[in-house]
C-alpha positions as a Markdown table, in Angstrom:
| # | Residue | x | y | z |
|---|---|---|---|---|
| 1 | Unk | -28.7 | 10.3 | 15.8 |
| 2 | Unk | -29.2 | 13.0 | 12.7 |
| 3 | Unk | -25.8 | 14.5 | 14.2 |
| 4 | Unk | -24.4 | 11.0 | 14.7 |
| 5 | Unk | -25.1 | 10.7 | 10.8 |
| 6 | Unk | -23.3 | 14.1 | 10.1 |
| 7 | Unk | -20.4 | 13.1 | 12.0 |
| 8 | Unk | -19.9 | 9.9 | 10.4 |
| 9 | Unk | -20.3 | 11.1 | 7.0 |
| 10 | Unk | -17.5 | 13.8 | 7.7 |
| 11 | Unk | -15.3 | 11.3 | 9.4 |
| 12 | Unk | -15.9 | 9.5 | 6.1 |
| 13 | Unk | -14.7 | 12.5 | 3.6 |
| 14 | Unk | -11.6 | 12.8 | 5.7 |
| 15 | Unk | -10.6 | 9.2 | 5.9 |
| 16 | Unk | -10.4 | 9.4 | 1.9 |
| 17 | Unk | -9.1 | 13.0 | 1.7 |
| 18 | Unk | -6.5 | 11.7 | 4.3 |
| 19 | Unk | -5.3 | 8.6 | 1.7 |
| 20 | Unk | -5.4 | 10.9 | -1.2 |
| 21 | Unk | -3.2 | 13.3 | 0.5 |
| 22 | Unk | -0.7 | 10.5 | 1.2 |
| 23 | Unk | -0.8 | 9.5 | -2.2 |
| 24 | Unk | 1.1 | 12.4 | -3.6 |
| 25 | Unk | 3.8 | 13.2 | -0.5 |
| 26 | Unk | 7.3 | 13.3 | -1.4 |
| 27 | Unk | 9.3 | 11.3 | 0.6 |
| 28 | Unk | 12.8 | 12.2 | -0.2 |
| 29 | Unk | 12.3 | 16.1 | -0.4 |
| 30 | Unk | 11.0 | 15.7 | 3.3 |
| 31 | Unk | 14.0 | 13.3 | 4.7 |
| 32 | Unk | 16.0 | 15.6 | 7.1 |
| 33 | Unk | 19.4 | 14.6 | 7.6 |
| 34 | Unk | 21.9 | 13.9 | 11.1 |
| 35 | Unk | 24.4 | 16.4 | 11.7 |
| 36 | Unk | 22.8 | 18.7 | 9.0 |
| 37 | Unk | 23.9 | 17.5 | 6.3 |
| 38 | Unk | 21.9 | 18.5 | 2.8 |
| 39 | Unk | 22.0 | 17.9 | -0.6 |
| 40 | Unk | 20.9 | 20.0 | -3.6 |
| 41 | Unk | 18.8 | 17.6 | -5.6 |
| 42 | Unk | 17.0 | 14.1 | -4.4 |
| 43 | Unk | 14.7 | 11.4 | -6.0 |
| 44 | Unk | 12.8 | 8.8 | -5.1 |
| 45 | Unk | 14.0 | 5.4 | -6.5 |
| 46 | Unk | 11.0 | 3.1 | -8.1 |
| 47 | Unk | 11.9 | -0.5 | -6.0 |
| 48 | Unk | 12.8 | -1.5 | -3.3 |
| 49 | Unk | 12.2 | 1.7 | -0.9 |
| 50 | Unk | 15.5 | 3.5 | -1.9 |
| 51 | Unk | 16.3 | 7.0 | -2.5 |
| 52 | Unk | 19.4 | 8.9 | -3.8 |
| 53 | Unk | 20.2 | 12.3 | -2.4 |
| 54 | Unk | 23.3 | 14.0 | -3.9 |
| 55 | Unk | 25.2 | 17.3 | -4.8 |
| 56 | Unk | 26.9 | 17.7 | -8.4 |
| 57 | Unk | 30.2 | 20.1 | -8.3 |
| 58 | Unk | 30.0 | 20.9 | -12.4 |
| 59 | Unk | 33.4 | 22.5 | -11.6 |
| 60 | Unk | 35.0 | 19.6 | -10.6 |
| 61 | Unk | 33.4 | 16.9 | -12.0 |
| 62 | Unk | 32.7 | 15.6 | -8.0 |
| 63 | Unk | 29.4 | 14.6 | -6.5 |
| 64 | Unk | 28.6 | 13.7 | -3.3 |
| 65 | Unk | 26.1 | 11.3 | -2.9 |
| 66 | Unk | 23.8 | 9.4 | -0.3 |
| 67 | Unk | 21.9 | 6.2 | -1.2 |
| 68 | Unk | 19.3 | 5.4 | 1.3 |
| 69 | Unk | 17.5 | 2.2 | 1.5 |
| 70 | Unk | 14.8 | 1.7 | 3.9 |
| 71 | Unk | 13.3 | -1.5 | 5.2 |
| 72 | Unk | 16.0 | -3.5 | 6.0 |
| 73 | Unk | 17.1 | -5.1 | 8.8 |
| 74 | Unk | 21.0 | -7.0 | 10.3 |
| 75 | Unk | 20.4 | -9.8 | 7.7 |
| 76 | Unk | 20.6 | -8.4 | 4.5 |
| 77 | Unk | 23.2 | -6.3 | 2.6 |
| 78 | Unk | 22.5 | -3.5 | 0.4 |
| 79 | Unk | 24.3 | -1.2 | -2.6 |
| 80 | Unk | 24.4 | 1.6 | -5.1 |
| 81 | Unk | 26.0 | 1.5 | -8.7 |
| 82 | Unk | 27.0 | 3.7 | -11.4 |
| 83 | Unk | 27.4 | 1.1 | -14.8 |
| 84 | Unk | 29.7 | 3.0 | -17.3 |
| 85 | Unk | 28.7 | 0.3 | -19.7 |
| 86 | Unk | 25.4 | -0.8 | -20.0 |
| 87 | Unk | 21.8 | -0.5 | -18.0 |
| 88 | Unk | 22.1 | -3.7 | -16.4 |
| 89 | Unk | 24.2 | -4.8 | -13.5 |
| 90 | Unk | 27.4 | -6.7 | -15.2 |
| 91 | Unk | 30.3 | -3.7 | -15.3 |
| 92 | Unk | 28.7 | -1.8 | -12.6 |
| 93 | Unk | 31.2 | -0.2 | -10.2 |
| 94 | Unk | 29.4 | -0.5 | -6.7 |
| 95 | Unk | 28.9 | 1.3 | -3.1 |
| 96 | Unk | 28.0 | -1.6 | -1.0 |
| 97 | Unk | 27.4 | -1.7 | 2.5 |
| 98 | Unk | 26.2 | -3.9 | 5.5 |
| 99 | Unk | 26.2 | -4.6 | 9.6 |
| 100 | Unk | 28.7 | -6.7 | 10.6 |
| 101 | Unk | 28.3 | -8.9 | 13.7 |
| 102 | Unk | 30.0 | -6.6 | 16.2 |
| 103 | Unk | 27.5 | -3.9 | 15.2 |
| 104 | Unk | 29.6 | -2.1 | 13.4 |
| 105 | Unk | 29.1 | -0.5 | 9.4 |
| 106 | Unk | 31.1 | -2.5 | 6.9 |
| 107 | Unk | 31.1 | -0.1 | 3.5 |
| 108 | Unk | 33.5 | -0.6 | 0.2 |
| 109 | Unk | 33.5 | -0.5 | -3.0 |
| 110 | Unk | 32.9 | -3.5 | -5.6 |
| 111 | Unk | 33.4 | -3.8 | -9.3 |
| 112 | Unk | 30.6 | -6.4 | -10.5 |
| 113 | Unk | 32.0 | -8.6 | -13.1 |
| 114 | Unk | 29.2 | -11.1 | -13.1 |
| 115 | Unk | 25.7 | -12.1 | -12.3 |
| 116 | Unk | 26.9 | -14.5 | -9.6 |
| 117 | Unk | 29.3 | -12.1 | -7.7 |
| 118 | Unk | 29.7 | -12.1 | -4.0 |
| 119 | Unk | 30.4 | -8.1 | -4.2 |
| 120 | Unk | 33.8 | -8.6 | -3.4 |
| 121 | Unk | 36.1 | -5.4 | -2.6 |
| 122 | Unk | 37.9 | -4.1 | -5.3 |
| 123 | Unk | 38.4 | -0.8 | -6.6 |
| 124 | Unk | 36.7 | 1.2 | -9.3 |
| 125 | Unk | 36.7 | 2.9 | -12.6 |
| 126 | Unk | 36.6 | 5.7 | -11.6 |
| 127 | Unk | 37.5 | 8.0 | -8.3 |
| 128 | Unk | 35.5 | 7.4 | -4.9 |
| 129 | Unk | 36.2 | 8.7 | -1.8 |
| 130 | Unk | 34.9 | 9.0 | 2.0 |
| 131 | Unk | 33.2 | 5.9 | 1.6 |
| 132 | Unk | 31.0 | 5.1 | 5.2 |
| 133 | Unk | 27.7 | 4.0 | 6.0 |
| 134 | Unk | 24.7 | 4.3 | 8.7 |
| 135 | Unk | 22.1 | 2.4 | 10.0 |
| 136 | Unk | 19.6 | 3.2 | 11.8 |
| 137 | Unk | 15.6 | 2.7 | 12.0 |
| 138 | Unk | 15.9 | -0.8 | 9.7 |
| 139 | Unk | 17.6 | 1.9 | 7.4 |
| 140 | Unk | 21.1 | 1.8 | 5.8 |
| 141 | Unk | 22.5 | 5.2 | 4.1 |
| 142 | Unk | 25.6 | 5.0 | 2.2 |
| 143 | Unk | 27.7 | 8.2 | 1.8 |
| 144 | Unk | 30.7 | 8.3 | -0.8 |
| 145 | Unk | 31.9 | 11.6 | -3.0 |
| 146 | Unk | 32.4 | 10.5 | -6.5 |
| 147 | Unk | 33.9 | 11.5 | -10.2 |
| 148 | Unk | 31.4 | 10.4 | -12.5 |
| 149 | Unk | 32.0 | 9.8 | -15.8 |
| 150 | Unk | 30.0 | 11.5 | -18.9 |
| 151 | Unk | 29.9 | 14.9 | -17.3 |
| 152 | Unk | 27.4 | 13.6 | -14.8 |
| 153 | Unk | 24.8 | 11.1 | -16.8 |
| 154 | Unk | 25.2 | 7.9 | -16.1 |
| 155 | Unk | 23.3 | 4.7 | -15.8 |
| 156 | Unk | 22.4 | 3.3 | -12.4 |
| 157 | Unk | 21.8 | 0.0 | -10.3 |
| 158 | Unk | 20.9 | -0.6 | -7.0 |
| 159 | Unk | 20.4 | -3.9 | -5.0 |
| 160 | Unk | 19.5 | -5.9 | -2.1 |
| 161 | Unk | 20.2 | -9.4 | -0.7 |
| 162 | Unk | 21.0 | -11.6 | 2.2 |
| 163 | Unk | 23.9 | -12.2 | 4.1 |
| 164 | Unk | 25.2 | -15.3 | 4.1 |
| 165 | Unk | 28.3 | -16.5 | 6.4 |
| 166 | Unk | 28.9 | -12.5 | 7.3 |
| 167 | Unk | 29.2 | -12.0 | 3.8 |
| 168 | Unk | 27.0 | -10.9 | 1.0 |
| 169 | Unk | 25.3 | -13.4 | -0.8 |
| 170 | Unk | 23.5 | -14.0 | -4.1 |
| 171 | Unk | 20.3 | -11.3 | -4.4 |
| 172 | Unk | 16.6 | -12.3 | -5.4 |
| 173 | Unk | 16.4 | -12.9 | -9.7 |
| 174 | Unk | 12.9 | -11.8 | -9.5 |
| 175 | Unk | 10.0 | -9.1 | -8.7 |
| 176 | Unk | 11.4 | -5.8 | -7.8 |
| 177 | Unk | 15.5 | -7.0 | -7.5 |
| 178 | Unk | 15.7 | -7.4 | -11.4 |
| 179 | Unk | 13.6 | -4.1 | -12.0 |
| 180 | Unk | 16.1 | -1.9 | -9.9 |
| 181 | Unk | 18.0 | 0.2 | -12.5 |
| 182 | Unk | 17.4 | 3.7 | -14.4 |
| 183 | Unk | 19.5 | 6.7 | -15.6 |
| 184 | Unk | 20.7 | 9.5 | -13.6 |
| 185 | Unk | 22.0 | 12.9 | -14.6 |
| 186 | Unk | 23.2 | 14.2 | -11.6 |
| 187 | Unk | 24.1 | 17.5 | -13.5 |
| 188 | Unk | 20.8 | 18.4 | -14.4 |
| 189 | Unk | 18.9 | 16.7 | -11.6 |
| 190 | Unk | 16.9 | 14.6 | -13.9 |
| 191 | Unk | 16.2 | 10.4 | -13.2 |
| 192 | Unk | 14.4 | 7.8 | -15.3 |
| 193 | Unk | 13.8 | 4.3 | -15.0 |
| 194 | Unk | 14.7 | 1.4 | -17.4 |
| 195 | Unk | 12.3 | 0.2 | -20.0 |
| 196 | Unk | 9.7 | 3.1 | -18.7 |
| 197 | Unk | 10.1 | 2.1 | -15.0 |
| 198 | Unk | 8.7 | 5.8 | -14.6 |
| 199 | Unk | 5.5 | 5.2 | -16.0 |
| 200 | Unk | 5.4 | 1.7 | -14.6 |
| 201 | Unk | 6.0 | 2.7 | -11.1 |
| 202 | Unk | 3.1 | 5.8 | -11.1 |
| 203 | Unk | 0.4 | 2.4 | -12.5 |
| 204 | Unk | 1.7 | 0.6 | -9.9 |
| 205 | Unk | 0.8 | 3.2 | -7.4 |
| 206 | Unk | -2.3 | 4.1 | -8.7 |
| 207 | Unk | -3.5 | 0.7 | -8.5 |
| 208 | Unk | -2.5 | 0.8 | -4.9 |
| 209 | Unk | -4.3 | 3.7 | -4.0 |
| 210 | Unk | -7.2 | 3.4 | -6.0 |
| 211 | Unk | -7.6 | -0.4 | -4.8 |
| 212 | Unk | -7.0 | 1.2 | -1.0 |
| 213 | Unk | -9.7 | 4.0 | -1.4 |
| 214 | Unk | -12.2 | 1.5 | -2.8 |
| 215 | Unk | -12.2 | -1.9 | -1.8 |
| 216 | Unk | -10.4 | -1.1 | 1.1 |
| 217 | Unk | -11.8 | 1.8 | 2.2 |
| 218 | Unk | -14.9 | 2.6 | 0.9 |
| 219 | Unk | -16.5 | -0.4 | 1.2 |
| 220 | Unk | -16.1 | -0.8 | 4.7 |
| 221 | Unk | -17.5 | 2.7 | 5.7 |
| 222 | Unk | -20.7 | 1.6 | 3.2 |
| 223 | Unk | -20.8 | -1.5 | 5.4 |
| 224 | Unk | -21.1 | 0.8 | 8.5 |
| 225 | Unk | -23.6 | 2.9 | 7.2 |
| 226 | Unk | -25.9 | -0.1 | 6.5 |
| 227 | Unk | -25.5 | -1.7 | 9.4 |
| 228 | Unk | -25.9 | 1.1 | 11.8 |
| 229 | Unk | -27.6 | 4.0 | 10.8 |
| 230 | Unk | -31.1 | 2.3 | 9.8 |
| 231 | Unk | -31.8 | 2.3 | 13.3 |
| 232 | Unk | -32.5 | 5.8 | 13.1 |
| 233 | Unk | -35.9 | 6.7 | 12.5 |
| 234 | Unk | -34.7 | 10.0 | 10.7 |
| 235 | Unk | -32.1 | 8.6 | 8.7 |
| 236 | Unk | -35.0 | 6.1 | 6.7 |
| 237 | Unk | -34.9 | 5.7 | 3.6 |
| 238 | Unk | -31.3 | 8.3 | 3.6 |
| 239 | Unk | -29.3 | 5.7 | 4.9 |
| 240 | Unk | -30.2 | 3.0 | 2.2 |
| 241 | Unk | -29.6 | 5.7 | -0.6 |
| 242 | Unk | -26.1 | 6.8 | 1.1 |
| 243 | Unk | -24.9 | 3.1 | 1.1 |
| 244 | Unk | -25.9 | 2.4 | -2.5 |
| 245 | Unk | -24.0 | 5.6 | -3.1 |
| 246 | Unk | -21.1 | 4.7 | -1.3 |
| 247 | Unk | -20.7 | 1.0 | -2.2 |
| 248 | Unk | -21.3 | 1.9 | -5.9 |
| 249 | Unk | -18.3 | 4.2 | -5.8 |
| 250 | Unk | -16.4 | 1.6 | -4.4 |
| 251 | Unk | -17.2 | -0.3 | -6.8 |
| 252 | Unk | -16.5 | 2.2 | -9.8 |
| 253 | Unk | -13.6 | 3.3 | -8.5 |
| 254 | Unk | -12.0 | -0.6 | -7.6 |
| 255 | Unk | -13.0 | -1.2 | -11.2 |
| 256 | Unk | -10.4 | 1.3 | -12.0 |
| 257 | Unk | -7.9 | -0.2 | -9.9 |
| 258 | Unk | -8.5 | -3.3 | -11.0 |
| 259 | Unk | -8.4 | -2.7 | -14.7 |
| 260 | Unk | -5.0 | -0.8 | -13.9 |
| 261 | Unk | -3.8 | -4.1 | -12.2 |
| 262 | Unk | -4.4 | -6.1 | -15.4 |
| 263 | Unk | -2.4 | -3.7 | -17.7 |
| 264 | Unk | 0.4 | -3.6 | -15.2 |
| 265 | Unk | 0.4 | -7.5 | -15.5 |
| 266 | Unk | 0.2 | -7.2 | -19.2 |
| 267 | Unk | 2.8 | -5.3 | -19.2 |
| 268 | Unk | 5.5 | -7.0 | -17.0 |
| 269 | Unk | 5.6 | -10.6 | -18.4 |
| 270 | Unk | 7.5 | -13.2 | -16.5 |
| 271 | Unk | 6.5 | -11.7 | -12.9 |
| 272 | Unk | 3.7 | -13.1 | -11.3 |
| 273 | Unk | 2.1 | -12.7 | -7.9 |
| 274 | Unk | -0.2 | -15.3 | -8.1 |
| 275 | Unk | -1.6 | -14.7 | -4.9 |
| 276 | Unk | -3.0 | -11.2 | -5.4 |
| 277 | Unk | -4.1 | -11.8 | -8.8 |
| 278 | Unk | -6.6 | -14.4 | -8.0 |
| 279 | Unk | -8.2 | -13.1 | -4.5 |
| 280 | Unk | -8.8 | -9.2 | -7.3 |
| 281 | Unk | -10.4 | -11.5 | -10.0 |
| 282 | Unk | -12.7 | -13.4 | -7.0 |
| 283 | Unk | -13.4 | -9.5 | -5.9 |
| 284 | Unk | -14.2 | -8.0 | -9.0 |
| 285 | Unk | -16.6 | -11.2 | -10.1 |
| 286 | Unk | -18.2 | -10.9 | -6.2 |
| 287 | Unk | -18.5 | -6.8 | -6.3 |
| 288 | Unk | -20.1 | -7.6 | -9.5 |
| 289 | Unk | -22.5 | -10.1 | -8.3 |
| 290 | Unk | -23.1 | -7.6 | -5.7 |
| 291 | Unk | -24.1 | -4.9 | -8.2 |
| 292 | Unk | -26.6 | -6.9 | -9.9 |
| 293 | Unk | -28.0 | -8.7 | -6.7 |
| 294 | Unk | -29.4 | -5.4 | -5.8 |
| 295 | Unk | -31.5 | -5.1 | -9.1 |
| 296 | Unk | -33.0 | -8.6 | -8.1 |
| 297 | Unk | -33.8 | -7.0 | -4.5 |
| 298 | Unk | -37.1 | -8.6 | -3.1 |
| 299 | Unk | -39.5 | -6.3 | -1.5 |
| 300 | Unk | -39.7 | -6.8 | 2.6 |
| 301 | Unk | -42.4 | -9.0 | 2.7 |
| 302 | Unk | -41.3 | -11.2 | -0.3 |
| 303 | Unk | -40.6 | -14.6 | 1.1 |
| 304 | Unk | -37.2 | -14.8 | -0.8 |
| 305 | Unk | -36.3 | -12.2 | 1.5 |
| 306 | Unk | -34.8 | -13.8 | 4.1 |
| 307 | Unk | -32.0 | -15.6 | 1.6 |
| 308 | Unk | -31.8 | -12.3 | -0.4 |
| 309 | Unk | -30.3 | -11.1 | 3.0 |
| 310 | Unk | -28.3 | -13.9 | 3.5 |
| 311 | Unk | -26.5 | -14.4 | -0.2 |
| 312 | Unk | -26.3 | -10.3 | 0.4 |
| 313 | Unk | -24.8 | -10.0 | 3.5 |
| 314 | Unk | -22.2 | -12.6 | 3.9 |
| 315 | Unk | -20.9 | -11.6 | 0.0 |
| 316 | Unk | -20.3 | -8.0 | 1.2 |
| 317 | Unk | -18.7 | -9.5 | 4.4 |
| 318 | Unk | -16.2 | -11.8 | 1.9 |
| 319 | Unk | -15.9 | -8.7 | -0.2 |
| 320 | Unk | -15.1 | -6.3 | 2.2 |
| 321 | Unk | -12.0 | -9.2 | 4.5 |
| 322 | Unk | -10.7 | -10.4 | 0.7 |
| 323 | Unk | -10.1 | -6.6 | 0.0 |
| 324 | Unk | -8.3 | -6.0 | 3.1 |
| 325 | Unk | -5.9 | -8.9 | 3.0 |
| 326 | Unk | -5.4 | -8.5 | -0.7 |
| 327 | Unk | -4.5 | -4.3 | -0.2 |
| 328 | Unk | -2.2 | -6.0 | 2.5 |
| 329 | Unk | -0.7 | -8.6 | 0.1 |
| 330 | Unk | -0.2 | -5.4 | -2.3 |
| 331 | Unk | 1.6 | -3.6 | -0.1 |
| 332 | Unk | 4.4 | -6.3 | 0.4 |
| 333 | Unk | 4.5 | -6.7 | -3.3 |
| 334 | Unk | 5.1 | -2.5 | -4.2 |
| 335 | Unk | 7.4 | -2.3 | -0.6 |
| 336 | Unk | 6.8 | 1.3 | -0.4 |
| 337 | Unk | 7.5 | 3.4 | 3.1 |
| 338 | Unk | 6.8 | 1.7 | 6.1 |
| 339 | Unk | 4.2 | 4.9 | 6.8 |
| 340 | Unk | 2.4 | 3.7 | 3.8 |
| 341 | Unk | 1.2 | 0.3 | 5.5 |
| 342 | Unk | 0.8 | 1.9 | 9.0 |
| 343 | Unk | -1.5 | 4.7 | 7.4 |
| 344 | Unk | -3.8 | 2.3 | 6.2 |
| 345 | Unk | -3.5 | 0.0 | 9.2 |
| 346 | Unk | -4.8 | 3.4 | 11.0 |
| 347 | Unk | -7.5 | 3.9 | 9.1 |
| 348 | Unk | -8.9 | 0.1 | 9.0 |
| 349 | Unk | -8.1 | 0.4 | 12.9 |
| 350 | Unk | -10.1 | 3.6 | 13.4 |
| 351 | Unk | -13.3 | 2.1 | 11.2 |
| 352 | Unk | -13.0 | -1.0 | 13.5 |
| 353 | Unk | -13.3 | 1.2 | 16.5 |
| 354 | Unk | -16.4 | 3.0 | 15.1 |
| 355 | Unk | -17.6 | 0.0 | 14.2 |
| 356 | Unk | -17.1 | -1.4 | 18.3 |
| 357 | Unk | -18.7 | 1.8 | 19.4 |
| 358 | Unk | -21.6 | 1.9 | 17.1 |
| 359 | Unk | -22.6 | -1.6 | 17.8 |
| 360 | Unk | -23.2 | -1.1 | 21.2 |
| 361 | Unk | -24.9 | 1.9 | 21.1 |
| 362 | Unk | -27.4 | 1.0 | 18.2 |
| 363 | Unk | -28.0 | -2.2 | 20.9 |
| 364 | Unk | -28.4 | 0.4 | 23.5 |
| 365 | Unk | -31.0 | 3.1 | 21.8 |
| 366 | Unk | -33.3 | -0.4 | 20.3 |
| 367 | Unk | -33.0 | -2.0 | 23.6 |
| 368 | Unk | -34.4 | 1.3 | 25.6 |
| 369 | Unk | -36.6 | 1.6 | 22.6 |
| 370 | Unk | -38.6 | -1.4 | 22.7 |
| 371 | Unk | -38.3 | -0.9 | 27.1 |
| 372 | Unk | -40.2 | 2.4 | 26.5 |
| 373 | Unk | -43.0 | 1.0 | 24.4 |
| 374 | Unk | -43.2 | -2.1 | 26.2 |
| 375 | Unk | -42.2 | -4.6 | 24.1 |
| 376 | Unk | -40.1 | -7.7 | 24.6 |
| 377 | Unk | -36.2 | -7.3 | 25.5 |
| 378 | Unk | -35.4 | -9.3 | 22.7 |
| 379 | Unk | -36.0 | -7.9 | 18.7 |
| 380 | Unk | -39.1 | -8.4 | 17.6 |
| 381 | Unk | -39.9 | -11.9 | 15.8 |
| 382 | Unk | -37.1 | -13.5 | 17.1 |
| 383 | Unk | -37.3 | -17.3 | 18.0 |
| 384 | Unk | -35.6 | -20.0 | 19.9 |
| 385 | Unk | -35.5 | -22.4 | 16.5 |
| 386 | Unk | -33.5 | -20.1 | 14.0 |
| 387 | Unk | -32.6 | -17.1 | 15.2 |
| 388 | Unk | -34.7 | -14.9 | 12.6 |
| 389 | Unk | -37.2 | -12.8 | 12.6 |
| 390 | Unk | -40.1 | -12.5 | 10.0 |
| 391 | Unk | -38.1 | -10.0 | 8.1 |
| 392 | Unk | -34.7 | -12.2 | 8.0 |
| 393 | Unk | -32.4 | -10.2 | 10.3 |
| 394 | Unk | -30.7 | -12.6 | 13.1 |
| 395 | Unk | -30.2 | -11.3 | 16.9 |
| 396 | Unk | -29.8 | -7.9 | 15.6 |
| 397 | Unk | -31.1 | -4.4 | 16.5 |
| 398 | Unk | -31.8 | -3.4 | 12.7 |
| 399 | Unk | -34.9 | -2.7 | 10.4 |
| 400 | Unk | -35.3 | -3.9 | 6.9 |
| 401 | Unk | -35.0 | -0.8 | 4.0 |
């Protein structure tokens, strides 16, 4: 069991070394292009899982560009804009593209005039050629070569929306659809967002993967430790000290997360996800209550004991489902790379597994325990009326700390 211990603990450190690495990959440096192709300079757009890739000719004034936006399927419509103008979407001359019916790529070009346009063709201000368009994967790439204007720095735009008819309709007025702009200088390689998008879109991910490692993380792997070590002779009192240890971090590092939540929200008036705002205030006031429920911790034979157990264990058990669901509500709202959600759903997958495995053999070594000493098959002090024992633990194979 002391090697059992070991091994979880390790499996631990790299479950969170694993999400940290993720945390900082760069996902358009890495994308590797059909037939070859590559361009010179790249960066990762701040909504809506997009990415520019492009190659600025200073001689000519000509850049060849490809807008990827991932996460899309048949049903929606997609495009990339240069606005000579302004930083918002009215004068932008667009790169739009979706799949027509009969499967095939439908790309032009669409000087927006209006907030209620239907992106219809026309050409631009300035020259665009070799307009086509991919898809493949629930990923759309647009390809044009382009003469921008102001020697390469330029304001940008890009959008998504449904399909309506076989034609694009009307995109969403809200969340990430009316955050989607920035500057560009394709000269220099350099891209900002809007209205400090930039520094907006690194708090949004830090809450993200703060609020993953914690509540998300953490927590559960505390909740293992709990649960199944103490049945180890050896790992008493080590496993109560390695779960306060690990749930306090949790809860340290979620308060981070948290707090980074409410700035962002300060900080972006007018959108609300009401949603995930309320389940992180009712985890935050219940990780709280936690903390301080641990300081009011009756002894064993205390006879508030047994409800000490039960406020104590089904809180962490709310705590530990609310964070999960709530990362997962988060992840819809930032949109980010589809590997983003299936990294996690890995990780909660894997913990569920240990958790599978461990509770059958902790069954297994109390079981042959009590067989070799002679005692009853059941736990001891378990009844017929209510199911606990003296120490108030149900029909499990676990000691009190």
């Amino acid at each position: 069991m002391d090697r059992f211990l070991k091994q979880l603990l390790v499996c631990a450190a790299l479950v969170v070394s694993s999400m940290a690495a993720l945390s900082s990959a760069q996902t358009c440096s890495s994308y590797a292009f059909s037939g070859n192709k590559v361009f010179s300079s790249c960066t990762d757009l701040p909504y809506l899982s997009s990415f520019l890739h492009w190659t600025y000719d200073s001689s000519t004034g000509k850049a060849q560009i490809a807008y990827r936006h991932a996460s899309v399927d048949t049903s929606k419509w997609v495009a990339w804009a240069i606005n000579p103008t302004a930083k918002g979407m009215v004068g932008a001359q667009a790169l739009v593209a979706y799949r027509q019916a009969d499967g095939t790529m439908k790309a032009y070009t669409s000087p927006i005039t209006g907030y209620q346009t239907q992106l219809q063709e026309g050409d631009l201000s300035f020259n665009v050629s070799d307009v086509s368009a991919t898809y493949a994967s629930n990923e759309i790439i647009i390809f044009a070569t382009i003469s921008p204007p102001s020697n390469g720095a330029v304001n940008q735009v890009w959008q998504d929306g449904p399909l309506s008819g076989g034609a694009p309709s009307v995109h969403a007025t809200t969340g990430a659809n009316v955050q989607s702009m920035g500057t560009l200088n394709l000269a220099s390689g350099q891209a900002g967002a809007s209205g400090g998008g930039n520094s907006k879109l690194r708090k949004r991910n830090t809450h993200g993967v703060l609020n993953a490692v914690s509540w998300g993380t953490l927590m559960p792997i505390g909740a293992i430790i709990a649960r199944y070590l103490k049945v180890s002779k050896a790992a008493d009192p080590a496993w109560f000290y390695l779960h306060v240890a690990c749930q306090s971090s949790a809860y340290i590092v979620g308060v981070a997360g948290w707090a980074t939540g409410l700035k962002l929200g300060s900080e972006s008036p007018g959108i609300t996800y009401s949603a995930h705002r309320t389940i992180g205030i009712v985890l935050f006031c219940l990780g709280t209550l936690q903390v301080f429920a641990l300081l009011l911790r009756p002894k064993k034979d205390h006879k508030y004991r047994l409800y000490w157990n039960v406020y104590h264990h089904s809180m962490g058990y709310t705590v530990i489902i609310l964070s999960i669901v709530n990362i997962f509500k988060g992840f819809n709202i930032l949109d980010p790379e589809k590997k983003w959600k299936d990294a996690y759903i890995g990780v909660i997958a894997a913990l569920g597994c240990v958790a599978v495995a461990l509770e059958a053999f902790t069954w297994y070594v109390v079981l042959k325990r009590r067989k070799s000493q002679g005692g009853p098959k059941l736990p001891h002090g378990m009844n017929g009326s209510n199911g606990y024992n003296h120490n108030g633990y149900g029909a499990r194979p676990h000691q009190e700390a």
